[in-house]
C-alpha positions as CSV (number, residue, x, y, z in Angstrom):
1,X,-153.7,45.3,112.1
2,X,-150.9,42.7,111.3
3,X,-150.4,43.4,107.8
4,X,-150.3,47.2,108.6
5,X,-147.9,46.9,111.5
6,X,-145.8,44.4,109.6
7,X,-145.4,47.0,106.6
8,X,-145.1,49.9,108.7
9,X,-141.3,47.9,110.0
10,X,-140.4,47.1,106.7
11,X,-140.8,50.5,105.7
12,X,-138.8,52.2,108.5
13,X,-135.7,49.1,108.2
14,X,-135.4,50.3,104.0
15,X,-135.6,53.9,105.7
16,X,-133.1,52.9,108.2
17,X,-130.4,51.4,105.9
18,X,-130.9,54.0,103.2
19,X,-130.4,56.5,105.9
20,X,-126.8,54.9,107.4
21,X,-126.1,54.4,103.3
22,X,-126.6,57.7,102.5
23,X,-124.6,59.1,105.8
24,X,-121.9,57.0,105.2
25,X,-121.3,58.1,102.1
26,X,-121.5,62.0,103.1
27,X,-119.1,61.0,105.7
28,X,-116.8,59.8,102.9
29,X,-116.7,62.7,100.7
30,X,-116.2,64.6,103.7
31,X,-112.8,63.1,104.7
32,X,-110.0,64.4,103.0
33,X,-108.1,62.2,100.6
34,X,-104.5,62.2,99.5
35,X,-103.9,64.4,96.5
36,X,-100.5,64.0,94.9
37,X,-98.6,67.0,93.6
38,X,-97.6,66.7,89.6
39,X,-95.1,68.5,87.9
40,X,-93.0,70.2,90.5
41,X,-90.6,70.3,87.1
42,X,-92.1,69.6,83.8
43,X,-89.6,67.8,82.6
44,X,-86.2,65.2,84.2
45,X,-83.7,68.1,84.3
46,X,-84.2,71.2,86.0
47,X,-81.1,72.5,83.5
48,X,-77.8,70.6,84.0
49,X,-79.0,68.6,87.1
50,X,-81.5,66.1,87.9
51,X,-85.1,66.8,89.0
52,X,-87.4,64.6,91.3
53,X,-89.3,63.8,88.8
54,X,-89.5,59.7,87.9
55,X,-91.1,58.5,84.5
56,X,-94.6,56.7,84.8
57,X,-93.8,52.6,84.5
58,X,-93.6,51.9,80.8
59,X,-92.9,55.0,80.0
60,X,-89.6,55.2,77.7
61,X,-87.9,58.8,77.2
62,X,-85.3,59.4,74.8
63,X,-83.0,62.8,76.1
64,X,-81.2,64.7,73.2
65,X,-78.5,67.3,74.7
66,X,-76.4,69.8,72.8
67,X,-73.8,72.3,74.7
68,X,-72.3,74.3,72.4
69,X,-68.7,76.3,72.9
70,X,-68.1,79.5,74.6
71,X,-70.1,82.5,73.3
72,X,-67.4,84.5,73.6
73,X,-64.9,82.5,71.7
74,X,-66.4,85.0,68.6
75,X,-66.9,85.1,64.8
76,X,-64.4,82.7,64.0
77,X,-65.7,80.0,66.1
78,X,-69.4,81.1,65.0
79,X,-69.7,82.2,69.1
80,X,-69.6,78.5,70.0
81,X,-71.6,76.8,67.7
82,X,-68.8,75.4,66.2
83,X,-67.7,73.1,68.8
84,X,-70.5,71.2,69.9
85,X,-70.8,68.0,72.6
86,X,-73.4,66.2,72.2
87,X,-75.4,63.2,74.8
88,X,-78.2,61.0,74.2
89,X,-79.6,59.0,76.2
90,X,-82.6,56.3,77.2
91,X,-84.7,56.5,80.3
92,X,-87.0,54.1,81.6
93,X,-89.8,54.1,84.1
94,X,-89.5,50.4,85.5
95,X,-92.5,51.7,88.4
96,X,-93.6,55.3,88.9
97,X,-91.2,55.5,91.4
98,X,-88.1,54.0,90.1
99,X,-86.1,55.0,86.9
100,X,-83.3,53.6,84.9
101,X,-81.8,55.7,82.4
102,X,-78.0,55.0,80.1
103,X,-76.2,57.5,77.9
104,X,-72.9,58.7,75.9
105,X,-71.9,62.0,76.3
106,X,-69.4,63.2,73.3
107,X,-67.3,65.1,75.7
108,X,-64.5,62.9,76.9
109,X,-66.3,60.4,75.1
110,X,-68.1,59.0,78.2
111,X,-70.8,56.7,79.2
112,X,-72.9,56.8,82.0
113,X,-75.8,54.9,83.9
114,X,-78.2,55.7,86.8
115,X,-81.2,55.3,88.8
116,X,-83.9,57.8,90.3
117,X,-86.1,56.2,93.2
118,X,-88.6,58.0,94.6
119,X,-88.7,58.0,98.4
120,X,-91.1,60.5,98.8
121,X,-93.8,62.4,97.3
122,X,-95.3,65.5,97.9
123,X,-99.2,65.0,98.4
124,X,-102.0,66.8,100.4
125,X,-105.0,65.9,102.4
126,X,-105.4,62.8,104.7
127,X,-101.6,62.1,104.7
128,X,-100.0,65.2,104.0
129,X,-96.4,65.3,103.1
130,X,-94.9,68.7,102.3
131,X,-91.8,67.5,99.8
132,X,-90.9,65.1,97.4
133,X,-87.6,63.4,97.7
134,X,-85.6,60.9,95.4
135,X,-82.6,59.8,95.4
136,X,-80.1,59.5,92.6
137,X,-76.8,57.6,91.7
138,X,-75.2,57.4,88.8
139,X,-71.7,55.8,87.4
140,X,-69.5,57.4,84.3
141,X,-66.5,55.6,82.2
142,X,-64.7,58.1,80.4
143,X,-62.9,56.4,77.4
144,X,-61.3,59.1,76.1
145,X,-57.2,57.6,75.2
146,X,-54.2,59.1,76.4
147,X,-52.9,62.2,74.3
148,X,-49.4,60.7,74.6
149,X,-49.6,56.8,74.2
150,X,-53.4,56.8,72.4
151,X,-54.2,54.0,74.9
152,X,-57.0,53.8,77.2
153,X,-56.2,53.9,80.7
154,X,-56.9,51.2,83.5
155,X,-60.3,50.3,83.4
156,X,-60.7,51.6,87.4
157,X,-59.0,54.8,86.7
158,X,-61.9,55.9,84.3
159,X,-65.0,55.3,86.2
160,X,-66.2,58.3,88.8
161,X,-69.9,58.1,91.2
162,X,-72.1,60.4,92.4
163,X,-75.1,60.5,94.5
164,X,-77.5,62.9,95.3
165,X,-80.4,63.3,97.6
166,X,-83.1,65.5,95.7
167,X,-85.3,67.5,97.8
168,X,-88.1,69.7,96.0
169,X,-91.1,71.8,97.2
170,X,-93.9,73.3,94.1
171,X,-94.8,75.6,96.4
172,X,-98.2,76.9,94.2
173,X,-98.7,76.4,90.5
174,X,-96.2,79.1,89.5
175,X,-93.3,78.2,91.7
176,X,-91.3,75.3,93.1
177,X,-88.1,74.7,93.8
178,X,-85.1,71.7,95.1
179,X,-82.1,71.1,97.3
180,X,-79.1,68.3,95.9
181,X,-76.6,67.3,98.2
182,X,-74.3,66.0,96.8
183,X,-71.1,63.5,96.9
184,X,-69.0,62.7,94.0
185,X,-66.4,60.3,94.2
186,X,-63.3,59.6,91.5
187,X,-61.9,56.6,91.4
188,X,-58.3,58.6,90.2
189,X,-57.5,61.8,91.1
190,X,-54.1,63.8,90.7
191,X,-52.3,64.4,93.5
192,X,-53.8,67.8,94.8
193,X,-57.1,66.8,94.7
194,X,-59.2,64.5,97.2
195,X,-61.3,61.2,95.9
196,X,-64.2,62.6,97.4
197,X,-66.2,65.7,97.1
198,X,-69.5,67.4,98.3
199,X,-71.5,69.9,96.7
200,X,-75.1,71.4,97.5
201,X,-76.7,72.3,94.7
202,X,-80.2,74.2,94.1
203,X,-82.5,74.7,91.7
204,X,-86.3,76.6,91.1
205,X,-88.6,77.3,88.8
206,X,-91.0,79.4,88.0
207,X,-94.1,79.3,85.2
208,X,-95.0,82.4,83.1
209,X,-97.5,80.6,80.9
210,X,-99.4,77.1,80.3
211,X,-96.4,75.9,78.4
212,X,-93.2,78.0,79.3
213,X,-91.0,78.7,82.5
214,X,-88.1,80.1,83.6
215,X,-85.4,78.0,85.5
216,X,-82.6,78.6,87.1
217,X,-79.5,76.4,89.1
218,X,-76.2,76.7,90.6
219,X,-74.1,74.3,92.2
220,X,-71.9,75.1,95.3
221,X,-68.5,73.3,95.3
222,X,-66.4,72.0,98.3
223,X,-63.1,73.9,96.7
224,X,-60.3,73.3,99.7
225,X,-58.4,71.2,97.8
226,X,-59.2,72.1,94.0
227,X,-56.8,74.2,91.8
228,X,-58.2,77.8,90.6
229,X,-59.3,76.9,87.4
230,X,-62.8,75.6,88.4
231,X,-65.7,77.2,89.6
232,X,-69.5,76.8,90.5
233,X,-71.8,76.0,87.9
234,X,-74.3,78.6,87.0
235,X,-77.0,78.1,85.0
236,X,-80.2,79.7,83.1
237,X,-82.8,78.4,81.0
238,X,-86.0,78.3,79.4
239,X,-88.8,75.2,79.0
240,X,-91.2,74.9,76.0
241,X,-93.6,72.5,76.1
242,X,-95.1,71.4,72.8
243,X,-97.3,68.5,73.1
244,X,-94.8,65.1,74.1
245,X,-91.6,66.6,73.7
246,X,-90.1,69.2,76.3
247,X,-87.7,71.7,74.3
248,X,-84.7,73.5,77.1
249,X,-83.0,76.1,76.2
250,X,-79.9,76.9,78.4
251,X,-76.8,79.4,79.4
252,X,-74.4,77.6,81.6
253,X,-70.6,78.1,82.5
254,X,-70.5,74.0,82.3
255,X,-69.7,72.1,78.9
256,X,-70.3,68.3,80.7
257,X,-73.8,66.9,80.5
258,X,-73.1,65.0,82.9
259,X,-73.0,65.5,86.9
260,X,-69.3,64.4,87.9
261,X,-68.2,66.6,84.6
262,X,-70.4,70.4,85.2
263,X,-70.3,69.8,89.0
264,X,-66.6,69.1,89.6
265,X,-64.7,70.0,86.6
266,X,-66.8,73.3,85.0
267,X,-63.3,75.5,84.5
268,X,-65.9,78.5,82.7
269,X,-66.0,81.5,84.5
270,X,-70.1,82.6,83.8
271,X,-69.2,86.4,84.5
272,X,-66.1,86.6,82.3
273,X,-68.5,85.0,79.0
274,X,-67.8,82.0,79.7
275,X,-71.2,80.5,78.3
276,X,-72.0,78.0,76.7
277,X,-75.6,77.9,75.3
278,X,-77.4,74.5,74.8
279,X,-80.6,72.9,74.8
280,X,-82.4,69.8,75.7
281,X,-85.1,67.5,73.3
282,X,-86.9,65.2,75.3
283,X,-89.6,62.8,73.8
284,X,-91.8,60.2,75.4
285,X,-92.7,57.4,74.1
């Protein structure tokens, strides 16, 4: 009977283990895992302004922006195509959470440099986090000379900050949108105007097909100490994908490509015609 009883616990050990194996595993599948969200935005820029969105590590995007002059300057000035700013820029995904990126805008001749860190990142399942949030900073030097004296003004004078806090929600796979609070600080202001302002901006956007959707952003200024001439910055705009590159199309009051330019100093008024149509080229490398 030894050899019989002998194989008869061998047997029920192998069914043992392959049983705790096997319900282990079940087990697994059945917890929930964590499930980031992609493309809240499908591209950096919701329009004018940042998005959450961070490039992968490695990745190296190169931003061409146009913003073309007032439509309703008319014939003469071809409705704004004949004056034309132009920025282009290199961004850099040094991890999938942080970004580097440095450009030249044409207007006011002006370079800039920021970074995009992301904090948080919307995800489901096991750990469940309803947003994504980055933050943002960036630094401009505007070079343009004196009109007067054709010099360039002290060094200090030039340069201008802003941060942002960038909080965004893709609320299904049509639909998401983002927050920006905002503080943008100038080094050298006239005399009726503060150093510092705040602004809250906001943003959505919303899919129509695989490759196109509709966004939309405005910009709300702190104005208690700014002369009439500027406004809030309104903007529309259309996203085509086509492969690696991300084509924008946009209609904004705001000539500046950058954020301390169409957030503080936009002077268009978007329901008088005062709109400047643009677009964005953005390719991947």
């Amino acid at each position: 009977m030894k050899p019989y009883f002998i194989a008869f616990l061998l047997v029920s050990l192998c069914g043992s283990v392959f049983g705790q194996g096997l319900l282990d595993e079940i087990n697994a599948q059945e917890e929930p895992q964590i499930e980031l969200v992609t493309a809240t935005f499908k591209g950096s820029r919701i329009i004018n302004g940042h998005s959450v969105i961070t490039r992968k590590k490695g990745d190296l995007e190169f931003l061409i922006a146009h913003r073309f002059g007032r439509l309703n300057s008319g014939a003469y000035e071809f409705f704004g195509i004949d004056n034309a700013n132009v920025r282009f820029a290199f961004e850099r995904g040094i991890t999938d959470r942080l970004t580097l990126g440095l450009g030249r805008n044409s207007f006011e001749k002006t370079y800039d440099a920021f970074y995009k860190l992301a904090v948080l990142r919307q995800q489901t399942g096991k750990k469940y986090m309803p947003v994504s949030l980055t933050f943002f900073s960036s630094i401009a030097w505007k070079t343009l000379r004196d009109p007067e004296t054709q010099k360039m003004p002290k060094f200090t004078r030039t340069l201008a900050y802003t941060h942002q806090v960038l909080i965004a929600q893709k609320v299904n796979q049509k639909f998401s949108w983002q927050i920006m609070p905002t503080i943008i600080h100038f080094n050298y202001v006239e005399d009726f105007r503060n150093n510092l302002m705040p602004a809250l901006g906001f943003g959505a956007r919303y899919k129509v097909s695989k490759r196109v959707s509709i966004n939309g952003e405005y910009y709300l200024r702190s104005v208690s100490d700014e002369p009439d001439e500027f406004n809030n910055t309104i903007a529309f705009g259309v996203d085509i994908e086509t492969g690696g590159h991300v084509f924008q199309l946009q209609f904004t009051n705001a000539r500046s490509m950058i954020e301390k330019g169409f957030i503080r100093e936009t002077n268009g008024d978007f329901f008088d015609g005062d709109i400047h149509f643009g677009f964005n080229l953005t390719r991947v490398f």
